[in-house]
KOLBA-269271 format. One line per field, with one value per atom (N, C-alpha, C): x, y, z; residue number from 1; residue in one letter; atom name. Coordinates in Angstrom, 1 decimal, m for minus. Layout:
% residues N
xx	c(X  ...)
yy	c(Y  ...)
zz	c(Z  ...)
pos	c(NUM  ...)
code	c(A  ...)
site	c(CA  ...)
% end
This chain:
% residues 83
xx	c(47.2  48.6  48.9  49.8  50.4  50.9  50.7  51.8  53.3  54.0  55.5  56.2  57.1  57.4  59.1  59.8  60.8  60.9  62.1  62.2  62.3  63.4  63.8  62.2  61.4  60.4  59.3  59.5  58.8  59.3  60.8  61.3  61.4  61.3  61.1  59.5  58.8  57.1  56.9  57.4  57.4  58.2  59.4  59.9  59.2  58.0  57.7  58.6  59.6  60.6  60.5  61.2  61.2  62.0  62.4  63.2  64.3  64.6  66.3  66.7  65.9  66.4  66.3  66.2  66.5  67.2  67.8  69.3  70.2  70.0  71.0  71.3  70.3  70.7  71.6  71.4  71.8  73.5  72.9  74.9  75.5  75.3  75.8  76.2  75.3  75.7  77.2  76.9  77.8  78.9  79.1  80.8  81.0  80.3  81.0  81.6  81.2  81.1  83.0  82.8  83.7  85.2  84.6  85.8  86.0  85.6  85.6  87.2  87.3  88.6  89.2  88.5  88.7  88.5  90.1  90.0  89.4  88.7  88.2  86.7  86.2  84.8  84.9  86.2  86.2  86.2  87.2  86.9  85.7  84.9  84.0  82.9  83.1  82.2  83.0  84.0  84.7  84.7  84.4  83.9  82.8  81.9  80.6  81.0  81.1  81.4  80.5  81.4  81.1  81.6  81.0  81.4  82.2  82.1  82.6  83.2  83.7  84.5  83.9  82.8  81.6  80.5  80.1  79.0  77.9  77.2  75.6  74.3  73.6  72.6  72.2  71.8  71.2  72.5  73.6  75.0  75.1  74.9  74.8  73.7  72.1  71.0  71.4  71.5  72.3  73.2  74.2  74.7  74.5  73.8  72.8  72.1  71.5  70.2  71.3  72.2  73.0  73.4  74.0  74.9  73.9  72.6  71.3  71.6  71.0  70.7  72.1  73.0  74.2  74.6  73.7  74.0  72.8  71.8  70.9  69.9  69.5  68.9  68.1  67.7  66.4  65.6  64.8  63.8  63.7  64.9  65.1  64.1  64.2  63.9  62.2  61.7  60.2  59.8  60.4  59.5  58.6  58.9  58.2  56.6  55.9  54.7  55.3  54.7  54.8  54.8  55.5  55.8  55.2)
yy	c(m3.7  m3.3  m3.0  m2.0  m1.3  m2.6  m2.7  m3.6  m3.1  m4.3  m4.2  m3.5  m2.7  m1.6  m2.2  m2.6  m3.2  m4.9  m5.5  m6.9  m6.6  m6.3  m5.8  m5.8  m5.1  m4.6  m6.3  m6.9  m7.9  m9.3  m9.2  m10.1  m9.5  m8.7  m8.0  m8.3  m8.3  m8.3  m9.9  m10.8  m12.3  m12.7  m12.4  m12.6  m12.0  m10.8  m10.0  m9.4  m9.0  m8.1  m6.4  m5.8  m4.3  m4.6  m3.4  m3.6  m2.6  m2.4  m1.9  m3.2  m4.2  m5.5  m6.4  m6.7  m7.2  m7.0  m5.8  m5.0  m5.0  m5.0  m5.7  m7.0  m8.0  m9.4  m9.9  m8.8  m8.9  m8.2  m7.1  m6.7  m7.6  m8.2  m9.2  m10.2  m10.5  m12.1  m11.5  m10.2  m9.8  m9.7  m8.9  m8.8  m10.3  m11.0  m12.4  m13.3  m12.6  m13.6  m13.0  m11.4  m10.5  m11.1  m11.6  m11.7  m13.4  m14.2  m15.7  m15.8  m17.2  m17.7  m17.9  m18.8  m19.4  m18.5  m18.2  m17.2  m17.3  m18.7  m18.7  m18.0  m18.5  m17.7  m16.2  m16.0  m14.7  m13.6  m14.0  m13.6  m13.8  m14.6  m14.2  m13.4  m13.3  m11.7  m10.3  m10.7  m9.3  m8.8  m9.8  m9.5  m8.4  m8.2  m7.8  m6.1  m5.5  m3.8  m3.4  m2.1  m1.3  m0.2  1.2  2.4  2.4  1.6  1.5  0.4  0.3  m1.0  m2.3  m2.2  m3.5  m3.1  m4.2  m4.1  m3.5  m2.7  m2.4  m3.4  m4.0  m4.7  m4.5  m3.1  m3.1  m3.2  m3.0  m3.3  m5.1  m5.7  m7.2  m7.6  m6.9  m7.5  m6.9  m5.9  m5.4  m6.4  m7.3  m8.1  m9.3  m9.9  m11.0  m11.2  m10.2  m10.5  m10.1  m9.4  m9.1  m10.9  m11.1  m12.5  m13.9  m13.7  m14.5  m14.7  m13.1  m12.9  m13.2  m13.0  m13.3  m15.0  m15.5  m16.9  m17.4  m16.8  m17.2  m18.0  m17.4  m18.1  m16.7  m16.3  m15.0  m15.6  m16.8  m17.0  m17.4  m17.0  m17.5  m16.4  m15.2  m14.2  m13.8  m15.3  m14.8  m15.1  m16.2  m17.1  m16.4  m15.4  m14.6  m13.7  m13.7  m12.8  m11.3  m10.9  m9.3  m9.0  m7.8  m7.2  m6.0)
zz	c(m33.4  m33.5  m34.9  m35.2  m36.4  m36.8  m38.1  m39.0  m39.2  m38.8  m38.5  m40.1  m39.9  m41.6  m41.5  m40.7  m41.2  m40.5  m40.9  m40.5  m39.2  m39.0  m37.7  m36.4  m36.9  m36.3  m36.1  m37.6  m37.4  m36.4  m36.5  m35.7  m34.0  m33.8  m32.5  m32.4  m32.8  m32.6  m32.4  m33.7  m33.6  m31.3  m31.3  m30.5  m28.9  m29.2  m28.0  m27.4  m28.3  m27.6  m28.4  m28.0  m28.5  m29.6  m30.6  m31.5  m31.1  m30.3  m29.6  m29.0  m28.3  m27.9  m29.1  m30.5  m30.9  m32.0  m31.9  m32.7  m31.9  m30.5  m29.0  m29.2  m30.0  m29.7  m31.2  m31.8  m33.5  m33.8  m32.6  m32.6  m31.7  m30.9  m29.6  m30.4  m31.4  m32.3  m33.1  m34.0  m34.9  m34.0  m33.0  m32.2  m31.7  m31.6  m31.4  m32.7  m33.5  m34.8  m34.9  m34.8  m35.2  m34.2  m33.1  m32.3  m31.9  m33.2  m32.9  m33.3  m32.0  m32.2  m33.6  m34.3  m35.3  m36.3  m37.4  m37.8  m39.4  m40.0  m40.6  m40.8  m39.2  m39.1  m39.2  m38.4  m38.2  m39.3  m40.5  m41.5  m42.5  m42.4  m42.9  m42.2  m41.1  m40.5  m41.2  m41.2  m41.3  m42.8  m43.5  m45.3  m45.3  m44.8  m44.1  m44.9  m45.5  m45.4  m44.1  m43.5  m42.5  m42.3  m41.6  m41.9  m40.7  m39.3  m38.4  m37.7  m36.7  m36.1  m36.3  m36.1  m36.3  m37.7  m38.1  m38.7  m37.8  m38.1  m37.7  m38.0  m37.3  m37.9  m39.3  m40.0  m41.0  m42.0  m41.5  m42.5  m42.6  m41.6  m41.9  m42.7  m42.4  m43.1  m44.6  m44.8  m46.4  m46.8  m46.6  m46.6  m46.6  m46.2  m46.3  m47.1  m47.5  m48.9  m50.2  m50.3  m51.7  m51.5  m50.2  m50.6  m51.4  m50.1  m51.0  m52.4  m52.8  m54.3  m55.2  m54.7  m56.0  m55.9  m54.9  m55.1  m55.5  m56.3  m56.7  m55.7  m54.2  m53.2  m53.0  m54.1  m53.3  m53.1  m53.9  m53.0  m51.4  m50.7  m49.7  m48.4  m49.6  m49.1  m49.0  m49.6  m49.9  m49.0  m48.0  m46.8  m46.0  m45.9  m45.1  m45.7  m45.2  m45.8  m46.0  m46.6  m47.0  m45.4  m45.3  m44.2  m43.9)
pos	c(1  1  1  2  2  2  3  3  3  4  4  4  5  5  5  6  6  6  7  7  7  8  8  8  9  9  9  10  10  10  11  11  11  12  12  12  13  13  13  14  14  14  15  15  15  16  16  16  17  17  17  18  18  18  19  19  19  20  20  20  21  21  21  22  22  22  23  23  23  24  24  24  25  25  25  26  26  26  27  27  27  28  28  28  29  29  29  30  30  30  31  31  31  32  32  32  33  33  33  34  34  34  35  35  35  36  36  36  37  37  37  38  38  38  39  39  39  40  40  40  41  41  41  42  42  42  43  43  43  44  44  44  45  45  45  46  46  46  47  47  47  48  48  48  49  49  49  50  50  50  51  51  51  52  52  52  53  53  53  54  54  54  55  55  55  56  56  56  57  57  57  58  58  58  59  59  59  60  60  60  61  61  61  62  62  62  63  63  63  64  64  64  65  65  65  66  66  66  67  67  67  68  68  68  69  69  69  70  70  70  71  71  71  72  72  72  73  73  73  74  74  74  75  75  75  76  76  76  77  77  77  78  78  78  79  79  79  80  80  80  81  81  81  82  82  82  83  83  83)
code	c(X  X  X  X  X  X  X  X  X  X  X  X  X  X  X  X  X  X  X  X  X  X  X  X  X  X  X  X  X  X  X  X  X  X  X  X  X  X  X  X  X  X  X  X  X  X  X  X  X  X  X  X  X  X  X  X  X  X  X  X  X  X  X  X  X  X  X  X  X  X  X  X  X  X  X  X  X  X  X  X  X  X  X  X  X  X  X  X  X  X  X  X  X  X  X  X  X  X  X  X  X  X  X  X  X  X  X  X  X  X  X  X  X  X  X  X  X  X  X  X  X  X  X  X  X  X  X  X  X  X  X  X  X  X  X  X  X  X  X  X  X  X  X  X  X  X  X  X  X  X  X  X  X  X  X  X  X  X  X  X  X  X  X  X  X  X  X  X  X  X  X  X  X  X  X  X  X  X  X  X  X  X  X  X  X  X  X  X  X  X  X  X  X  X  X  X  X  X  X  X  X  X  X  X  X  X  X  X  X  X  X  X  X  X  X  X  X  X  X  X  X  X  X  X  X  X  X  X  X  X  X  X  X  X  X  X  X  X  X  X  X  X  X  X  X  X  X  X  X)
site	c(N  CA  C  N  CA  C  N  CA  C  N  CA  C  N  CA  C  N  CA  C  N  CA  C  N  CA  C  N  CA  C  N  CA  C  N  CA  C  N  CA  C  N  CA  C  N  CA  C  N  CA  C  N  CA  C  N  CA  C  N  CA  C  N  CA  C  N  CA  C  N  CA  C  N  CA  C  N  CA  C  N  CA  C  N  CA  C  N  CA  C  N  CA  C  N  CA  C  N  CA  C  N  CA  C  N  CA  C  N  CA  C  N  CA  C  N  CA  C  N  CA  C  N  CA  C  N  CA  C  N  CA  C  N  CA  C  N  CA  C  N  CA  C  N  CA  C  N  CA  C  N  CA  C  N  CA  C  N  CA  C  N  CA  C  N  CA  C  N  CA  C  N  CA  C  N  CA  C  N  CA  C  N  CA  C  N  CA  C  N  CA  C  N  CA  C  N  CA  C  N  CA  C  N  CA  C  N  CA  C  N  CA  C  N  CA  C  N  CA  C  N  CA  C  N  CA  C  N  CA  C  N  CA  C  N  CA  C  N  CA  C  N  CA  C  N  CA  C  N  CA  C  N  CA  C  N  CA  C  N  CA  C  N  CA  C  N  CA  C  N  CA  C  N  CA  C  N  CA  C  N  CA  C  N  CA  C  N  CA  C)
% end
């Protein structure tokens, strides 16, 4: 098998799923986050920048590693093997 070229790809390979089903399970999480009761959670999904109504997967994972690295937690980002 081709070696996985985004996360995306690797976490879809790790799980045996496709990677349209696991951008389905990643937007599923984000519009819930988007539409949680509790409007503390809810705003902090909605910090998120997005070109549209919801974040996009790769608009959250862009988001996630800036938030990592400005809190000084990139190594959080090494756990993983080269990809």
């Amino acid at each position: 098998m081709e070696k996985p070229k985004t996360l995306f790809e690797h976490w879809a390979h790790e799980r045996g799923i496709t990677v349209e089903e696991m951008r389905a399970i990643i937007s599923a999480r984000i519009k819930r986050g988007m539409n949680d009761p509790d409007p503390v959670k809810r705003a902090s999904w909605e910090e998120i920048p997005h070109a549209g109504d919801i974040p996009t997967p790769e608009e959250w994972l862009r988001y996630a590693v800036e938030q990592l690295e400005e809190e000084g937690r990139g190594d959080l980002l090494r756990w993983y093997p080269n990809l």
